[in-house]
MARSERO-330857 format. One record per residue (C-alpha): chain; x, y, z; residue number from 0; residue in one letter. Coordinates in Angstrom, 2 decimals, always signed. Each point is the difference from the previous one (the first is absolute). Last residue first. Example, Ala and Ser with C-alpha at 12.3 -4.5 7.8 and 13.67 -1.06 7.14 Angstrom:
<recs>
REC   ch         X         Y         Z     i   aa
REC    A    +13.67     -1.06     +7.14     1    s
REC    A     -1.37     -3.44     +0.66     0    a
</recs>
This chain:
<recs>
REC   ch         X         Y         Z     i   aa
REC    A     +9.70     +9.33    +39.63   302    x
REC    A     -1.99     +1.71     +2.50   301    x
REC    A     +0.69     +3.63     -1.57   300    x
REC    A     -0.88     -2.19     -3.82   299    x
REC    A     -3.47     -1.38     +1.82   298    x
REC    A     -0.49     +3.70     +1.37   297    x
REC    A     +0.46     +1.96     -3.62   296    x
REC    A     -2.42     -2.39     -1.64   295    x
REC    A     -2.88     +0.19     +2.80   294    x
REC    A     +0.21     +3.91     -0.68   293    x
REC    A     -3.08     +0.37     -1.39   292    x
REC    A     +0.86     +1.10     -3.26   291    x
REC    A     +2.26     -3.18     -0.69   290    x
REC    A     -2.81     -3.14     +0.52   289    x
REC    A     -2.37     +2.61     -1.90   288    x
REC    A     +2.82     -0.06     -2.55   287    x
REC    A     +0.29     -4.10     +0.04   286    x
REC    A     -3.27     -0.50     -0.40   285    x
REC    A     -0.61     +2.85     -2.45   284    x
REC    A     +3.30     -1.23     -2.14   283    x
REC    A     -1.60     -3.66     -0.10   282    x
REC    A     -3.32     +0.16     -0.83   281    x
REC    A     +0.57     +3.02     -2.71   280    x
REC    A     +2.36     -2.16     -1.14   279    x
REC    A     -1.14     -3.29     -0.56   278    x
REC    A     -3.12     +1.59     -1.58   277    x
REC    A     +2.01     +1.99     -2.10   276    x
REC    A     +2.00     -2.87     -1.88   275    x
REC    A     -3.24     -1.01     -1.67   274    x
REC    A     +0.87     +3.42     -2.45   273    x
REC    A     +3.48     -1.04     -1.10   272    x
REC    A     -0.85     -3.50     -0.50   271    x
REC    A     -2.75     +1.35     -2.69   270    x
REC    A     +2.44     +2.13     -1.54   269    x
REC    A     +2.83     -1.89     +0.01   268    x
REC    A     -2.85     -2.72     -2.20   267    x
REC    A     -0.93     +3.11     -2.11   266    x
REC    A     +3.43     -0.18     -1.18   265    x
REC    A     +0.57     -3.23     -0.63   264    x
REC    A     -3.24     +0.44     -2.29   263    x
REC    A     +1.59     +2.99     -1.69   262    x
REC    A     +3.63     -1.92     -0.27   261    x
REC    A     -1.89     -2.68     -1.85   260    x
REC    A     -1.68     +1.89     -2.34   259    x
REC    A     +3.22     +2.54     -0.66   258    x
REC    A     +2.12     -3.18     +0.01   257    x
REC    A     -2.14     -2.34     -3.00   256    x
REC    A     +2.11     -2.94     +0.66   255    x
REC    A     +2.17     -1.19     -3.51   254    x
REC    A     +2.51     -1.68     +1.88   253    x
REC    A     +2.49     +2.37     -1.16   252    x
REC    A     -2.39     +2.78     +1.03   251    x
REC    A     +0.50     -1.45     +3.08   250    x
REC    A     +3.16     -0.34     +0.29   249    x
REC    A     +0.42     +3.46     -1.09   248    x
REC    A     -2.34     +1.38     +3.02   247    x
REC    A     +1.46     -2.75     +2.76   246    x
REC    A     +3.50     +0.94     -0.95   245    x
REC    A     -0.19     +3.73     -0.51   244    x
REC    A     -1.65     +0.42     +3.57   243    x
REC    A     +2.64     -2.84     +1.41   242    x
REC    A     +3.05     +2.64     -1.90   241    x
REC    A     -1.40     +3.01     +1.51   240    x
REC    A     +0.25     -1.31     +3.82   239    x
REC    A     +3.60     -1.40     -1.13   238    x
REC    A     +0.89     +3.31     -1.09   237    x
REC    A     -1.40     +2.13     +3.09   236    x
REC    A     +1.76     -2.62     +2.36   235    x
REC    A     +2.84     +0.19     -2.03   234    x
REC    A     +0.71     +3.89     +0.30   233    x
REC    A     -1.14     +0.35     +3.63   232    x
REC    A     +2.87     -2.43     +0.90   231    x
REC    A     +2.26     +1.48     -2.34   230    x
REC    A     -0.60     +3.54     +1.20   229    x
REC    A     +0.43     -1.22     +3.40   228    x
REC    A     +2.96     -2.18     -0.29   227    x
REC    A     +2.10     +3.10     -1.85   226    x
REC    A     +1.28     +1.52     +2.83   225    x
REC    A     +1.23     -3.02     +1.51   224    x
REC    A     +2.17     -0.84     -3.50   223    x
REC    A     -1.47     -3.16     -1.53   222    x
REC    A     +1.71     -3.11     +0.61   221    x
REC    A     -2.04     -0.78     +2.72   220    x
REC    A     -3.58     +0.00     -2.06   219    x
REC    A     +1.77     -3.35     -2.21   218    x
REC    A     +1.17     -1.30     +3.21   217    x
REC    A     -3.45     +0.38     +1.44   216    x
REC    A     -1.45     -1.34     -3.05   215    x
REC    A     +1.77     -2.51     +0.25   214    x
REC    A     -0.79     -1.27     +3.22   213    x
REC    A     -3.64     +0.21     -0.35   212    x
REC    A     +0.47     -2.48     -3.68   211    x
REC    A     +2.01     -2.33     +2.60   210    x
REC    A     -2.84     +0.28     +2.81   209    x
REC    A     -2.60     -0.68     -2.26   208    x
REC    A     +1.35     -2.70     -1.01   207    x
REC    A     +0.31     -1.67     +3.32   206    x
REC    A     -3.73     +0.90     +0.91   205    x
REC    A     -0.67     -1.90     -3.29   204    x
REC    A     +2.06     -2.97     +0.50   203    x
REC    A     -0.76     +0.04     +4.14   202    x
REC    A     -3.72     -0.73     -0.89   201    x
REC    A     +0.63     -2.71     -2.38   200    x
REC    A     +1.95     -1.96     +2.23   199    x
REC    A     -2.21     -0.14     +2.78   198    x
REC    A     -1.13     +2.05     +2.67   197    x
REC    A     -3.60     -1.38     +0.59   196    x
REC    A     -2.80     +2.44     +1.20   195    x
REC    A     -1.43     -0.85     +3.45   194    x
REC    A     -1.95     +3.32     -0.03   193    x
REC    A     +1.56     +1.26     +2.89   192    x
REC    A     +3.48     -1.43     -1.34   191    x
REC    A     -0.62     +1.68     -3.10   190    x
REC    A     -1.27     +3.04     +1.61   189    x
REC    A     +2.94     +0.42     +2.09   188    x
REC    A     +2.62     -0.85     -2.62   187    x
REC    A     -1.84     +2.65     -2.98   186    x
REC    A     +0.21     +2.76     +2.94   185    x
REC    A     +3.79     -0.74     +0.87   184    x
REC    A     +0.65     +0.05     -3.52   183    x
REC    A     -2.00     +3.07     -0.66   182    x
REC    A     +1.39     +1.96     +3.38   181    x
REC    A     +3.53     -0.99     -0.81   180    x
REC    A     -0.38     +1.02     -3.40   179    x
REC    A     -1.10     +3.19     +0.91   178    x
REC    A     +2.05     +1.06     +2.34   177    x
REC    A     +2.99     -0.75     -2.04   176    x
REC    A     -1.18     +1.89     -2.99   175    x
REC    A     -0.48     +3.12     +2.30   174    x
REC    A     +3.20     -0.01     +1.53   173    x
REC    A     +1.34     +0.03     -3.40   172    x
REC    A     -1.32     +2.75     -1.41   171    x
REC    A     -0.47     +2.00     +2.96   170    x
REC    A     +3.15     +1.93     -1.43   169    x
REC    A     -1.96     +0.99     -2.91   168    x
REC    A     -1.03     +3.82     +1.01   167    x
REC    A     +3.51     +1.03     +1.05   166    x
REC    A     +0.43     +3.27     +1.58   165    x
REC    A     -3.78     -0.13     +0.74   164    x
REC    A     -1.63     +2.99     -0.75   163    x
REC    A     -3.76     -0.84     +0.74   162    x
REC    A     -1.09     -0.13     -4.01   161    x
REC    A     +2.75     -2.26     -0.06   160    x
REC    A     -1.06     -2.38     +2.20   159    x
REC    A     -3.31     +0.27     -1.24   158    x
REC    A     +1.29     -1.23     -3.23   157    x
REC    A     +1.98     -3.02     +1.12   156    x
REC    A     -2.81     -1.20     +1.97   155    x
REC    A     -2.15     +0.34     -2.88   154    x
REC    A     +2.36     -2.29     -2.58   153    x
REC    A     +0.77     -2.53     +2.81   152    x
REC    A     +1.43     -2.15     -2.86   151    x
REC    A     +0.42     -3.31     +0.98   150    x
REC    A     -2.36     -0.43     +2.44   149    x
REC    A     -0.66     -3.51     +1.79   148    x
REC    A     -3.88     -0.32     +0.32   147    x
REC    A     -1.09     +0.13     +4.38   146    x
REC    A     -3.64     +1.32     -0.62   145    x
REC    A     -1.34     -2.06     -3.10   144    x
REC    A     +2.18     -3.33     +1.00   143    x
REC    A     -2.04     +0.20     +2.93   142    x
REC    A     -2.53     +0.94     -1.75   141    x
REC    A     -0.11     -2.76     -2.61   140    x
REC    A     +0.63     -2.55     +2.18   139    x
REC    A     -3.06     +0.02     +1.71   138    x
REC    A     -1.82     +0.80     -3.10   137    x
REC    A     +1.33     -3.41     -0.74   136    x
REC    A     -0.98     -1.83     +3.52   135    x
REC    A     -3.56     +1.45     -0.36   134    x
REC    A     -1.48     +3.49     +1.85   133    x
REC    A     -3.06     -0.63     +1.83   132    x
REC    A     -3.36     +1.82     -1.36   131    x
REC    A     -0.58     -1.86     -3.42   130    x
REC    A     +0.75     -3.43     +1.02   129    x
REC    A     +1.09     -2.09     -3.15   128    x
REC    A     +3.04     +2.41     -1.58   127    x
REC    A     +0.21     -0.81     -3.32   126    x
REC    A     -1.63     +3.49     -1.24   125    x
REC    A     +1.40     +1.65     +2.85   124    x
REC    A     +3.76     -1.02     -1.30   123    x
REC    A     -0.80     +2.14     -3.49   122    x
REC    A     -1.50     +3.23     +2.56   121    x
REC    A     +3.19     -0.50     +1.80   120    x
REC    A     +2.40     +0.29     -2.76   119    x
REC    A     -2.06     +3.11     -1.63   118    x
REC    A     +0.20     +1.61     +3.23   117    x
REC    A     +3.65     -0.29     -0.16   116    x
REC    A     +0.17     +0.67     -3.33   115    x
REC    A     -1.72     +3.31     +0.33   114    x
REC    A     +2.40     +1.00     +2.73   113    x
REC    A     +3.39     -1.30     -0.93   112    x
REC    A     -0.69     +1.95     -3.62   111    x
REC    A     +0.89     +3.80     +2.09   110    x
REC    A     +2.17     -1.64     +2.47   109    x
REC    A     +2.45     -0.54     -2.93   108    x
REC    A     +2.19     -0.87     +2.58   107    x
REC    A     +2.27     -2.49     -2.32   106    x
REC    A     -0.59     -2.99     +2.58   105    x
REC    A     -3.96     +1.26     +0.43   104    x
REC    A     -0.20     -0.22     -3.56   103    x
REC    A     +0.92     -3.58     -0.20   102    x
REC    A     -1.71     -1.34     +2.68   101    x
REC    A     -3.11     +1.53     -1.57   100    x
REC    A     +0.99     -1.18     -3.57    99    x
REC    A     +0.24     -3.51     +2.24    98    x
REC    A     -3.24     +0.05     +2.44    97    x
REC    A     -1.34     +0.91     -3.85    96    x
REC    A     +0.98     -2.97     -2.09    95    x
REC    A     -0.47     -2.28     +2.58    94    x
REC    A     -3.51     +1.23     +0.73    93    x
REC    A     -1.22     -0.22     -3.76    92    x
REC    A     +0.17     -3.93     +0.36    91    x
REC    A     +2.58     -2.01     -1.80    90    x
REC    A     +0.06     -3.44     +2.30    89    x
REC    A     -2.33     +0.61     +2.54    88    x
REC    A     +0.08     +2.28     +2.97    87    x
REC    A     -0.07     -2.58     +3.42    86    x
REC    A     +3.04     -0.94     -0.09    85    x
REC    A     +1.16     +3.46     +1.07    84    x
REC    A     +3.72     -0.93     +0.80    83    x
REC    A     +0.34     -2.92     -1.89    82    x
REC    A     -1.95     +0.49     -3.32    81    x
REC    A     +1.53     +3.63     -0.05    80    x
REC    A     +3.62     -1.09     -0.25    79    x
REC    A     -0.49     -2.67     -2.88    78    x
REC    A     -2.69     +2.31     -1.71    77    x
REC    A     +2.44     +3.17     -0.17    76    x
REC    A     +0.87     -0.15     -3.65    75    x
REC    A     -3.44     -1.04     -0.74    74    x
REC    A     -1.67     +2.87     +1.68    73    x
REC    A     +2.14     +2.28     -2.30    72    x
REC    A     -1.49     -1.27     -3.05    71    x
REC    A     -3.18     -0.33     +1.17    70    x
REC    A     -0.27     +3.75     +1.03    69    x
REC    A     +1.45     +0.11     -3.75    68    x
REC    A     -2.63     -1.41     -1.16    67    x
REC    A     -1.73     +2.72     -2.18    66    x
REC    A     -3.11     +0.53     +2.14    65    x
REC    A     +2.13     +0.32     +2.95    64    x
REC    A     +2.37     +2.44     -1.28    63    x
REC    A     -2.36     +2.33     -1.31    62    x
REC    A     -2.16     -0.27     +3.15    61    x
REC    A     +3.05     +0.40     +2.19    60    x
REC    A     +0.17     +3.47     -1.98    59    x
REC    A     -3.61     +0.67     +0.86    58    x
REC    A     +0.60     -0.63     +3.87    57    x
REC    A     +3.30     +2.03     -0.46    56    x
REC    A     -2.09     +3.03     -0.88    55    x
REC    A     -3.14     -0.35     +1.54    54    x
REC    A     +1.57     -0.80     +3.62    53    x
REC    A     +2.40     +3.07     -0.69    52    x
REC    A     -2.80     +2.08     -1.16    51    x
REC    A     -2.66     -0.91     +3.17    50    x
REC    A     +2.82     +0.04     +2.64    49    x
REC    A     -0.52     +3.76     +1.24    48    x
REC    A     -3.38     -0.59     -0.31    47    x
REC    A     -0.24     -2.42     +2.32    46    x
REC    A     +2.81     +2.17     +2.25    45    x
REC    A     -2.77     +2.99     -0.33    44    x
REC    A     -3.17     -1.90     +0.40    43    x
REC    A     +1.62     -1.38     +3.77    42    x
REC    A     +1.62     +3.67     +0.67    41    x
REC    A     -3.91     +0.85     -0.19    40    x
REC    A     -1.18     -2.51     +2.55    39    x
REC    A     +3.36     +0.56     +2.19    38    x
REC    A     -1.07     +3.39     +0.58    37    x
REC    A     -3.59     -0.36     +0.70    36    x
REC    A     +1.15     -2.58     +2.43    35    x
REC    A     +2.68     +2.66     +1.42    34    x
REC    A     -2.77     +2.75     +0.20    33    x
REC    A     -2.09     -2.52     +2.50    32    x
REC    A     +2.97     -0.69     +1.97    31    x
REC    A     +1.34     +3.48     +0.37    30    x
REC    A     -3.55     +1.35     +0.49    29    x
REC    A     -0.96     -2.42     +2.82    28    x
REC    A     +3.50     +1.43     +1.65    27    x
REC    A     +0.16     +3.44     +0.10    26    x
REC    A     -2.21     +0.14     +3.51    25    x
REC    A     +2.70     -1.49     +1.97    24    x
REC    A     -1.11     +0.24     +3.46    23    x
REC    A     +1.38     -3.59     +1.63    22    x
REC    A     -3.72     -0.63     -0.78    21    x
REC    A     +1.05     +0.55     -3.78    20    x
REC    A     +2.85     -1.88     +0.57    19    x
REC    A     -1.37     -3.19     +0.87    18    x
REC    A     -2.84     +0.44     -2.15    17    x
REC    A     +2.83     +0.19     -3.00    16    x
REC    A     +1.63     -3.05     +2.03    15    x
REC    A     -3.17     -2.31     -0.66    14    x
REC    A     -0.89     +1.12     -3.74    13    x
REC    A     +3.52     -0.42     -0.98    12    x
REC    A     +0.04     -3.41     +2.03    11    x
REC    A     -3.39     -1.24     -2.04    10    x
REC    A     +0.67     +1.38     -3.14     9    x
REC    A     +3.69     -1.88     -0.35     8    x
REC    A     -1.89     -3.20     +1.86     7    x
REC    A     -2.00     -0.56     -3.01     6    x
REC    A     +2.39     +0.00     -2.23     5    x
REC    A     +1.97     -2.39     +2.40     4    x
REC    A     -3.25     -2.08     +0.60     3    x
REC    A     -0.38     -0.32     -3.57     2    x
REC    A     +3.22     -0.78     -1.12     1    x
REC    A     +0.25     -2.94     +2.39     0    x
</recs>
């Protein structure tokens, strides 16, 4: 399927650009060949963009991995994992990071959701049997990936106030709503897509999780409006400090050699960082040529 609608981006742009150049627009062979030079370099640029956050937090999971405390936190989430992605084993790597990415993605610390992320799904494509289709965990994953609950919508809050608003936290709420709805709703369909049981176990955790959410809104609603924003940004920044401290002194308390370890994580961002590019440049120039000729702007004035 991804073929054929790769394939059919080049294909339309190439079809309307002829259109319009016989309809006597000369401009528009340039437009579509200077977009997929375009989209080529933007491609290096966002790679490269990522290449010190991926080597940064992929050398800090190292640490943490290499002195158990991936394993650790894996084991505190076995009972919930082993039911809704049955098919991750029982302490793999991928449990600890599809949580630490959960996890930063609910504090918007969109800055270590990233590397984890692809961290997560690089652990789950190591179990996954077929290569080129996505499995039932990765699944998941992403849709638990894209719809997280927020707690602390650190960035919205700031470009909020960049803009002027009168009140930069009074999304606050709207915001957590939203996105609990859309991750329960998203865990339900997949679950029921997937044929995932809803038992016992399963309702403990998402029931927990829903007292320790609720007080931590009443803890952020006693604080004066004004003051939700600082706090908010205040937290996140501490908490994101306190994992860096945690996996670098446990490890040192587990006796891990951290600057070897966090160099090889390292160089493993770096490496992800760099195959990302393909997928990119294929992608962007597709979708640009599909843009520059003007096929883009008719589907959305049909739509």
């Amino acid at each position: 399927m991804l073929n054929y609608l790769w394939g059919g981006f080049f294909l339309v742009g190439f079809a309307v650009a002829m259109l319009r150049f016989l309809g006597g627009d000369d401009a528009v062979f340039q437009a579509v060949v200077q977009s997929t030079f375009d989209m080529a370099k933007l491609s290096v640029e966002i790679a490269i963009g990522l290449i010190g956050l991926l080597a940064l937090w992929s050398g800090l999971f190292r640490i943490a991995e290499q002195a158990g405390l991936i394993s650790v936190l894996s084991r505190l989430l076995a009972p919930l994992f082993s039911r809704i992605m049955p098919e991750v084993p029982h302490g793999h790597v991928a449990q600890g990071a599809v949580t630490m990415n959960l996890a930063a993605n609910m504090l918007g610390l969109d800055n270590a959701a990233t590397p984890l992320g692809l961290k997560a799904m690089q652990a789950l494509q190591s179990l996954n049997p077929v290569k080129h289709t996505a499995s039932n965990a990765q699944i998941l994953f992403l849709v638990l990936n894209t719809s997280s609950v927020t707690l602390l919508p650190v960035t919205i809050f700031m470009y909020r106030a960049q803009l002027g608003a009168a009140d930069p936290t009074e999304v606050f709420i709207p915001i957590l709503l939203a996105t609990s709805l859309s991750t329960l709703t998203g865990l339900l369909a997949v679950m029921l897509i997937q044929k995932i049981p809803f038992d016992v176990v399963v309702l403990a955790y998402l029931g927990a999780g829903a007292v320790l959410m609720g007080g931590f809104v009443y803890w952020l609603g006693l604080l004066p409006a004004g003051e939700l924003g600082t706090a908010s940004q205040l937290l996140a920044n501490g908490l994101l400090l306190a994992v860096i401290a945690l996996f670098i002194g446990y490890g040192l308390w587990r006796r891990v050699p951290v600057y070897e370890q966090f160099v090889e994580g390292a160089k493993e961002g770096f490496e992800t960082a760099v195959k990302l590019i393909p997928y990119l440049v294929a992608m962007l120039v597709a979708i640009w040529v599909f843009r520059a000729c003007g096929a883009m702007k008719n589907l959305v004035a049909l739509l």
